[in-house]
PyMOL Python script that loads the backbone (N, CA, C, O; Angstrom):
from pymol import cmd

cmd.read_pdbstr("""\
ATOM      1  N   UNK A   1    -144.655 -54.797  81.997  1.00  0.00           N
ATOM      2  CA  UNK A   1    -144.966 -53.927  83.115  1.00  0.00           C
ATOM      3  C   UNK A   1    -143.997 -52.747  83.159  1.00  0.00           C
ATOM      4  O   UNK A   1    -144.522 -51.670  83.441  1.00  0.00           O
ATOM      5  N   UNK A   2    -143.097 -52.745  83.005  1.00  0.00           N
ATOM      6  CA  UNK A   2    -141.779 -52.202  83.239  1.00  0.00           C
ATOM      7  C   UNK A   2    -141.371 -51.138  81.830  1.00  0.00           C
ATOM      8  O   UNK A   2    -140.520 -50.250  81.874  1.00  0.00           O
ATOM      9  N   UNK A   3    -142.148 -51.468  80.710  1.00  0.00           N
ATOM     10  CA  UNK A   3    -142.199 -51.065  79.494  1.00  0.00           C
ATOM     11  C   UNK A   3    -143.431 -49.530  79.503  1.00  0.00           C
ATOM     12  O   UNK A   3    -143.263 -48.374  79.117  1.00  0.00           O
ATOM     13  N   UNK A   4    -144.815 -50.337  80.228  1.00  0.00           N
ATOM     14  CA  UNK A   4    -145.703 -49.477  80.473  1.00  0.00           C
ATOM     15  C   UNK A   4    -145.801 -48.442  81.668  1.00  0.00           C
ATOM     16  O   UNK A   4    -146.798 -47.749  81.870  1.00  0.00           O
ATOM     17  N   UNK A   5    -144.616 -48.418  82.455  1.00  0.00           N
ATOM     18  CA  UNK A   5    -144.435 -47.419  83.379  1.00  0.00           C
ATOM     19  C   UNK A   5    -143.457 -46.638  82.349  1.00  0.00           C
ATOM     20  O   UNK A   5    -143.771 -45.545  81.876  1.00  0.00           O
ATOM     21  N   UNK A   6    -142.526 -47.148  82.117  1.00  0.00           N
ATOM     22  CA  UNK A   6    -141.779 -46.179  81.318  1.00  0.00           C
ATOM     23  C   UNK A   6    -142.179 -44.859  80.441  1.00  0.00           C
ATOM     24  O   UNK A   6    -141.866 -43.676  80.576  1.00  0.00           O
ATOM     25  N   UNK A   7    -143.117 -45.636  79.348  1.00  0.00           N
ATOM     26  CA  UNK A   7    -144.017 -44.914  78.558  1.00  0.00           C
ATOM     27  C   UNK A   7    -145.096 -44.100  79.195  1.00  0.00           C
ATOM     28  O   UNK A   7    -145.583 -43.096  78.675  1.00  0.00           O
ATOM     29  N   UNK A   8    -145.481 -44.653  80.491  1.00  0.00           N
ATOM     30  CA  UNK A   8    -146.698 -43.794  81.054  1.00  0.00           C
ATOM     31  C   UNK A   8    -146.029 -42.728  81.415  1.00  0.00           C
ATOM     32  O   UNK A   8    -146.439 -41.581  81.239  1.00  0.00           O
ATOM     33  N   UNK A   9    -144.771 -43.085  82.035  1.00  0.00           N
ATOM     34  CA  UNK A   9    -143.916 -41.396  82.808  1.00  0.00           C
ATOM     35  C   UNK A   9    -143.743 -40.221  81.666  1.00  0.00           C
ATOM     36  O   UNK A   9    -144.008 -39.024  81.772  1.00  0.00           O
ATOM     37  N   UNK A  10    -143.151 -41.035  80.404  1.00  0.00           N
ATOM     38  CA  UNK A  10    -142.986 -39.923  79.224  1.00  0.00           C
ATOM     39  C   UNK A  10    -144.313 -39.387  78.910  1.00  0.00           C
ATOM     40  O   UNK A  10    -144.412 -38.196  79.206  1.00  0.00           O
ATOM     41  N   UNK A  11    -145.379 -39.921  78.390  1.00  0.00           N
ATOM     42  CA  UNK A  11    -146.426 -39.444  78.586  1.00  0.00           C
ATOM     43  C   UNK A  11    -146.783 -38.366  79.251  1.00  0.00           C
ATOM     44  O   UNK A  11    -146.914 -37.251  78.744  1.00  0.00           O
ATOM     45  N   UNK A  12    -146.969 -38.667  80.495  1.00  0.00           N
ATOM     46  CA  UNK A  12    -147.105 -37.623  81.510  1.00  0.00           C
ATOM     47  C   UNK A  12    -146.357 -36.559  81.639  1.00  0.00           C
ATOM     48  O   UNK A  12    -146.778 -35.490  82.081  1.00  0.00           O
ATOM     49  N   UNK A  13    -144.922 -36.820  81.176  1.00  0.00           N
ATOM     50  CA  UNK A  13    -144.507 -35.727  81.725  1.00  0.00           C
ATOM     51  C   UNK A  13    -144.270 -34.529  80.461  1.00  0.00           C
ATOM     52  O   UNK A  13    -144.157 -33.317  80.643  1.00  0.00           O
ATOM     53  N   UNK A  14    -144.235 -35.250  79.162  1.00  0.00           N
ATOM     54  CA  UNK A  14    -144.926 -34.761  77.732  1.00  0.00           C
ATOM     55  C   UNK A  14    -146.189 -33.861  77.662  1.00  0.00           C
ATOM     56  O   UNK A  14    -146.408 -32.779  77.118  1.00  0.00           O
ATOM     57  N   UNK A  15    -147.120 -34.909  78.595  1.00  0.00           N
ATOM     58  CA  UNK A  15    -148.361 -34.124  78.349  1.00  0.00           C
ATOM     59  C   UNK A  15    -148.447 -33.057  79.683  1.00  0.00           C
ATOM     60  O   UNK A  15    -149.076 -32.005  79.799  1.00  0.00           O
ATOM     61  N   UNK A  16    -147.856 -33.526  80.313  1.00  0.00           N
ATOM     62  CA  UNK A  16    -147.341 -32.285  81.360  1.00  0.00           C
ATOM     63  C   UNK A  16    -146.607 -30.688  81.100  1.00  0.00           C
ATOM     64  O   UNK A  16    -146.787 -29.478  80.963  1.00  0.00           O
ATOM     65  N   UNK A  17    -145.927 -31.490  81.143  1.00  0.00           N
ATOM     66  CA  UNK A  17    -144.707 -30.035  80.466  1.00  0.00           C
ATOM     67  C   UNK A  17    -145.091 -29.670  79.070  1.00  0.00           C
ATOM     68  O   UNK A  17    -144.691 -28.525  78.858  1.00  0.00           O
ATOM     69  N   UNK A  18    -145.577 -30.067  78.243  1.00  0.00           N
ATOM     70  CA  UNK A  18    -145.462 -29.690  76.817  1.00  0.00           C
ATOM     71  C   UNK A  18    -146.136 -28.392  76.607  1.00  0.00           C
ATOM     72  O   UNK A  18    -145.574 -27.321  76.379  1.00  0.00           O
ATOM     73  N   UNK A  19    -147.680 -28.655  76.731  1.00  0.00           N
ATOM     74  CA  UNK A  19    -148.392 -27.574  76.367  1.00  0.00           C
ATOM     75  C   UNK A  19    -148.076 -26.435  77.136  1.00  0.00           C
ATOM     76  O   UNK A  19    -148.278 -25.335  76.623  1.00  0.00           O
ATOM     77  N   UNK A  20    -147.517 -26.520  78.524  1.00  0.00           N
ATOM     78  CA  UNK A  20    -146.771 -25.392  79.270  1.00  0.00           C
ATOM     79  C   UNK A  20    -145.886 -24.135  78.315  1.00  0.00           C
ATOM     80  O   UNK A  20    -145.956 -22.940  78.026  1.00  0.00           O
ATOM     81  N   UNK A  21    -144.936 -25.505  78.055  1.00  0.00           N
ATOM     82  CA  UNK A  21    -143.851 -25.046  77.063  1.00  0.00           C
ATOM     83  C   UNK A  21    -144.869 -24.147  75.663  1.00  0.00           C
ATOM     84  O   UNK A  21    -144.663 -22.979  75.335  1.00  0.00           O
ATOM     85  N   UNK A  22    -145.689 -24.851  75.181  1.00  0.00           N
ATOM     86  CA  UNK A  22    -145.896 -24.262  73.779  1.00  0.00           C
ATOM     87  C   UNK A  22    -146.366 -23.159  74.138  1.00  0.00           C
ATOM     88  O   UNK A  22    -145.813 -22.098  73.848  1.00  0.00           O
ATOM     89  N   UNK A  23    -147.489 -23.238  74.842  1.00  0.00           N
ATOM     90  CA  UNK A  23    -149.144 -22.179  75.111  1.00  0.00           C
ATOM     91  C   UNK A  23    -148.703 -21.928  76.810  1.00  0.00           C
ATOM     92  O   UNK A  23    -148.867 -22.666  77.782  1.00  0.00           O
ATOM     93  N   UNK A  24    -147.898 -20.163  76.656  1.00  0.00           N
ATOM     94  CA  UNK A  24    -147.657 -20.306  78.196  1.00  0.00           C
ATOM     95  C   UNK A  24    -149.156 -19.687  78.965  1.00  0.00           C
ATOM     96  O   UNK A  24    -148.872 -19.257  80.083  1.00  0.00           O
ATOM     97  N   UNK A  25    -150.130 -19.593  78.757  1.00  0.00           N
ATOM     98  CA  UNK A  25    -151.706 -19.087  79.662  1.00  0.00           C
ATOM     99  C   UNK A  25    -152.379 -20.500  78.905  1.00  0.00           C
ATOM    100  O   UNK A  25    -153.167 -20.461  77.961  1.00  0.00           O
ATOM    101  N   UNK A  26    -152.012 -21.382  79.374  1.00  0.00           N
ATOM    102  CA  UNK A  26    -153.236 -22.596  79.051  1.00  0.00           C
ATOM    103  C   UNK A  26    -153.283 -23.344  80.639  1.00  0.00           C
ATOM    104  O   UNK A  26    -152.435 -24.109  81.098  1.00  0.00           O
ATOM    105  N   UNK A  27    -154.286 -22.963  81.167  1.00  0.00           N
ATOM    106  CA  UNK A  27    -154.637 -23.663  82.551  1.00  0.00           C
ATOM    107  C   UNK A  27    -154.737 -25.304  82.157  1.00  0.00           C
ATOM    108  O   UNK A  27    -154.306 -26.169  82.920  1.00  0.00           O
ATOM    109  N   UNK A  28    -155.285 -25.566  81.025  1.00  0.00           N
ATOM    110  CA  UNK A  28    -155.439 -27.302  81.082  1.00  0.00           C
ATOM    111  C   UNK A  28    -154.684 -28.025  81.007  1.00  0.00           C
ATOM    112  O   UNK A  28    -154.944 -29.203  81.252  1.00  0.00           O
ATOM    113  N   UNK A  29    -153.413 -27.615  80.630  1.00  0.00           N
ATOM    114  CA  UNK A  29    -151.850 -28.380  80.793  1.00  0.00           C
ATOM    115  C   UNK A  29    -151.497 -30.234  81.184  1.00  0.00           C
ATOM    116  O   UNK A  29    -151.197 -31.277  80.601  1.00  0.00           O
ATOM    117  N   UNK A  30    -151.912 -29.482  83.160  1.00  0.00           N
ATOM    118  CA  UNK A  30    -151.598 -30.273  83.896  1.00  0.00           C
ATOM    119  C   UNK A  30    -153.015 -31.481  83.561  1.00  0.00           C
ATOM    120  O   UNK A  30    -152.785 -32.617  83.148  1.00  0.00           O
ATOM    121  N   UNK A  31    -154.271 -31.023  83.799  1.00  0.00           N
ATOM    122  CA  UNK A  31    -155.383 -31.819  83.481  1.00  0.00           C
ATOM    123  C   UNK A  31    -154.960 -33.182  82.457  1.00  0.00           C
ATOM    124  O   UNK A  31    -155.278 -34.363  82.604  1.00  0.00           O
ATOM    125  N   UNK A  32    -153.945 -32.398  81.143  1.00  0.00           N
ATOM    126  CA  UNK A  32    -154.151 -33.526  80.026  1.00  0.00           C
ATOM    127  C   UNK A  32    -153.002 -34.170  80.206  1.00  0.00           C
ATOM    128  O   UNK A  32    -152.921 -35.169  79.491  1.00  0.00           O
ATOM    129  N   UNK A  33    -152.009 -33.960  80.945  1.00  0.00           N
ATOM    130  CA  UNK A  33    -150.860 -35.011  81.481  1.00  0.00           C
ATOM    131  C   UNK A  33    -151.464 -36.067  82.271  1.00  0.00           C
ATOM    132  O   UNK A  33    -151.058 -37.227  82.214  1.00  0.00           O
ATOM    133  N   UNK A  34    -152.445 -35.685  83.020  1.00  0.00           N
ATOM    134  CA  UNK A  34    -152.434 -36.711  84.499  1.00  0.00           C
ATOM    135  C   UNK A  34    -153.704 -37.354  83.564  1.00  0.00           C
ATOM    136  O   UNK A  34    -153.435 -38.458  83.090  1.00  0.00           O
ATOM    137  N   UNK A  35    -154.834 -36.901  83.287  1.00  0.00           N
ATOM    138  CA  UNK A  35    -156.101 -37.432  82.739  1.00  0.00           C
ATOM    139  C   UNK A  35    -155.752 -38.428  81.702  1.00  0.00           C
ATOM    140  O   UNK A  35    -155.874 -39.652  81.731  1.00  0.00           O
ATOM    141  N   UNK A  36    -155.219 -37.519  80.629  1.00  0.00           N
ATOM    142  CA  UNK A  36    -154.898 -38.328  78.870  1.00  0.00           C
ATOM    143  C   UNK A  36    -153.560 -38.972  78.656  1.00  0.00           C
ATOM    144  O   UNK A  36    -153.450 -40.191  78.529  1.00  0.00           O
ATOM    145  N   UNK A  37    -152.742 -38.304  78.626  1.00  0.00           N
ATOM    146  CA  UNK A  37    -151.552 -38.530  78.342  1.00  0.00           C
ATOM    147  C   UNK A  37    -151.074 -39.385  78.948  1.00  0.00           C
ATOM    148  O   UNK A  37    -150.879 -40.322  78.174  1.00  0.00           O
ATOM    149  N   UNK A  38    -150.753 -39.619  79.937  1.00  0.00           N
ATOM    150  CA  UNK A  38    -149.909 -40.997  80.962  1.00  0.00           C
ATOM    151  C   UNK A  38    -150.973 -41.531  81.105  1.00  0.00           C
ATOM    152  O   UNK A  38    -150.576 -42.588  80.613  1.00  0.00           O
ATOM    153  N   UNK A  39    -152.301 -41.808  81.421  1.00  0.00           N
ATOM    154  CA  UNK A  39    -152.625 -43.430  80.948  1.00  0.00           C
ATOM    155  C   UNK A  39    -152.784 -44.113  80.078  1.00  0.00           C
ATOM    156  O   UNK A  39    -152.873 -45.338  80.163  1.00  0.00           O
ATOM    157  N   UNK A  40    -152.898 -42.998  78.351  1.00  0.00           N
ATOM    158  CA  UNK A  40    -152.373 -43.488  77.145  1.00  0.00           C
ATOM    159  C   UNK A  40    -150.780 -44.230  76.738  1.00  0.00           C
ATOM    160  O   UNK A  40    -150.383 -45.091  75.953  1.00  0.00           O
ATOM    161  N   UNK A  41    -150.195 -43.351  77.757  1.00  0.00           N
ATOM    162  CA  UNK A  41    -149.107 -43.860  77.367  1.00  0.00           C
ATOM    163  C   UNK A  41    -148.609 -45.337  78.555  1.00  0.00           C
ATOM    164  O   UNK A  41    -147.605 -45.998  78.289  1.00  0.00           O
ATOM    165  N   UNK A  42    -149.294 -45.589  79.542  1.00  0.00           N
ATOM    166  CA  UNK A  42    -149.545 -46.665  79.906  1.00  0.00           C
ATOM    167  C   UNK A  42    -149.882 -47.805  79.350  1.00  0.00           C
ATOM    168  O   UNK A  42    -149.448 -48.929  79.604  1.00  0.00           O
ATOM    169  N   UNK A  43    -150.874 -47.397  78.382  1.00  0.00           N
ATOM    170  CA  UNK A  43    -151.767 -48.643  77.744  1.00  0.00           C
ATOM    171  C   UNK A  43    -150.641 -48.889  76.496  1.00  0.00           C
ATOM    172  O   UNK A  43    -150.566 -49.982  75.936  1.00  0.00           O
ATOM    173  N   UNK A  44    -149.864 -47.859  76.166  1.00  0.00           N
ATOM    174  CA  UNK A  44    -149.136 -48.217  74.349  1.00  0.00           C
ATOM    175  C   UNK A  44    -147.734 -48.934  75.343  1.00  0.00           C
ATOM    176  O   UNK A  44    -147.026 -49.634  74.620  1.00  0.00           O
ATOM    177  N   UNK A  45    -147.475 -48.902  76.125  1.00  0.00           N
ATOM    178  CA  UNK A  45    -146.469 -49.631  76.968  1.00  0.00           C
ATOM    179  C   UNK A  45    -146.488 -51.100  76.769  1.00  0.00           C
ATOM    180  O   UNK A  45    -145.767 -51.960  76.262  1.00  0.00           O
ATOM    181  N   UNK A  46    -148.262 -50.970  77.732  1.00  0.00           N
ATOM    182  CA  UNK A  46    -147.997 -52.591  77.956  1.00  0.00           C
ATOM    183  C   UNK A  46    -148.701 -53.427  76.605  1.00  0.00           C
ATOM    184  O   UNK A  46    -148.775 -54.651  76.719  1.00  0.00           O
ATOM    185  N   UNK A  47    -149.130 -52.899  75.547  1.00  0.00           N
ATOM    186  CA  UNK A  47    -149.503 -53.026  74.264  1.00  0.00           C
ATOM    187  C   UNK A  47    -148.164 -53.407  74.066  1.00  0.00           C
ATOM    188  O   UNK A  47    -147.813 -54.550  74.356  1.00  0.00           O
ATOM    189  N   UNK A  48    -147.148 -52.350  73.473  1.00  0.00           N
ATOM    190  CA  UNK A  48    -145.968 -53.018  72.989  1.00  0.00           C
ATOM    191  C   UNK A  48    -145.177 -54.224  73.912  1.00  0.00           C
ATOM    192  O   UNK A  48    -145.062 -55.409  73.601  1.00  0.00           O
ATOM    193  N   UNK A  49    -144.727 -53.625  75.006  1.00  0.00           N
ATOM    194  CA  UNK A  49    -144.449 -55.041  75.586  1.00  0.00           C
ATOM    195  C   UNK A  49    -145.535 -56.420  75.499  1.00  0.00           C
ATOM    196  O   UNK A  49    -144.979 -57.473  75.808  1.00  0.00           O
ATOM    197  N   UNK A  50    -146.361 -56.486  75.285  1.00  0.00           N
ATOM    198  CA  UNK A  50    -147.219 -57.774  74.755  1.00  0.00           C
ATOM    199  C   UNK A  50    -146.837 -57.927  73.865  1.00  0.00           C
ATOM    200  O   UNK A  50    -146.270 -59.018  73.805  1.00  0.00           O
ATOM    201  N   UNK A  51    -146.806 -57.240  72.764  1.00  0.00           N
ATOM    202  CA  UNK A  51    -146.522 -57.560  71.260  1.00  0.00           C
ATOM    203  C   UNK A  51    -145.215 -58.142  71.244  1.00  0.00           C
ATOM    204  O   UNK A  51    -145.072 -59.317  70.906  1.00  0.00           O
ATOM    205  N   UNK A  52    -143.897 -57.161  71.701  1.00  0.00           N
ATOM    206  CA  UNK A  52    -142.766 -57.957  71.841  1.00  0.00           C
ATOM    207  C   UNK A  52    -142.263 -59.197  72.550  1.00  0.00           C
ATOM    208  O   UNK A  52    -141.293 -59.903  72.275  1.00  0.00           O
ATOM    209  N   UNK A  53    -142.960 -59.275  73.315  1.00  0.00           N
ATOM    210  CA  UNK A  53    -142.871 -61.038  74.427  1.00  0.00           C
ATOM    211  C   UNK A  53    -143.302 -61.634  73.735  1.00  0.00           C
ATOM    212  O   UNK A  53    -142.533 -62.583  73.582  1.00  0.00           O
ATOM    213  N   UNK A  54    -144.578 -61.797  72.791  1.00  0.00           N
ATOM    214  CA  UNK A  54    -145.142 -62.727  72.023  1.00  0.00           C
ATOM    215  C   UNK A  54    -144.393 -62.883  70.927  1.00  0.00           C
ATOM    216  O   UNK A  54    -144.625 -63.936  70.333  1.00  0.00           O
ATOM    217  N   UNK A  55    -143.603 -62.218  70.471  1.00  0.00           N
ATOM    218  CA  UNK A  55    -143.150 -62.360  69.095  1.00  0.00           C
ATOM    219  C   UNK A  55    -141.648 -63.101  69.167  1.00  0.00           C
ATOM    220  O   UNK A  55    -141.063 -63.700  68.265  1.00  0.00           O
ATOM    221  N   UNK A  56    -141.198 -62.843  70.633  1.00  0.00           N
ATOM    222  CA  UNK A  56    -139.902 -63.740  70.978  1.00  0.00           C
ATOM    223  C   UNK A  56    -140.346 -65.317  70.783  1.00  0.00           C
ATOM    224  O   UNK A  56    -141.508 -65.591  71.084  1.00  0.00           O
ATOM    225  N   UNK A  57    -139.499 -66.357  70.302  1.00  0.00           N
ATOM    226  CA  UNK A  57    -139.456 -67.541  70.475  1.00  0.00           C
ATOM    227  C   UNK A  57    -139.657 -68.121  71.902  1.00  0.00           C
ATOM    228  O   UNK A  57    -138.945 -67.700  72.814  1.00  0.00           O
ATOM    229  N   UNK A  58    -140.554 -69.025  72.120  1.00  0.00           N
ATOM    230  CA  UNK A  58    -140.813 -69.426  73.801  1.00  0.00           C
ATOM    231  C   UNK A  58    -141.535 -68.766  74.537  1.00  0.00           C
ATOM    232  O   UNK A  58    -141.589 -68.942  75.754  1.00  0.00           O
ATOM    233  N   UNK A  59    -142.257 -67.826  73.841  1.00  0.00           N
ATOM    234  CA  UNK A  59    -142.500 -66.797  74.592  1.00  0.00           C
ATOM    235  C   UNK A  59    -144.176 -66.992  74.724  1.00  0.00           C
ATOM    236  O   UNK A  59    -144.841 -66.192  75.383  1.00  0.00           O
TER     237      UNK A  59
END
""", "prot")
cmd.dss("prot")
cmd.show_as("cartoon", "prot")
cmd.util.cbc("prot")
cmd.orient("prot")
């Protein structure tokens, strides 16, 4: 849980700020932070944290 907030914030704030930064007249910026980007990076969160809990012993 704690893995997939992490990653969702970078995400977001990647897909937030980035294209700002590259392409300064691109209105869709903000759209692909909040839409694409942070709930992708939500899902590769709690993807990896699954993968790593399972792969611990006991786990």
């Amino acid at each position: 849980m704690c893995g997939s907030l992490i990653l969702g914030g970078i995400g977001f704030i990647f897909g937030f700020f980035g294209p700002m930064l590259i392409v300064q007249d691109t209105q869709r910026a903000a759209t692909f932070g909040i839409l694409i980007a942070s709930p992708l990076g939500m899902v590769a969160g709690a993807v990896a944290g699954y993968l790593l809990k399972s792969r611990q012993k006991g786990g």
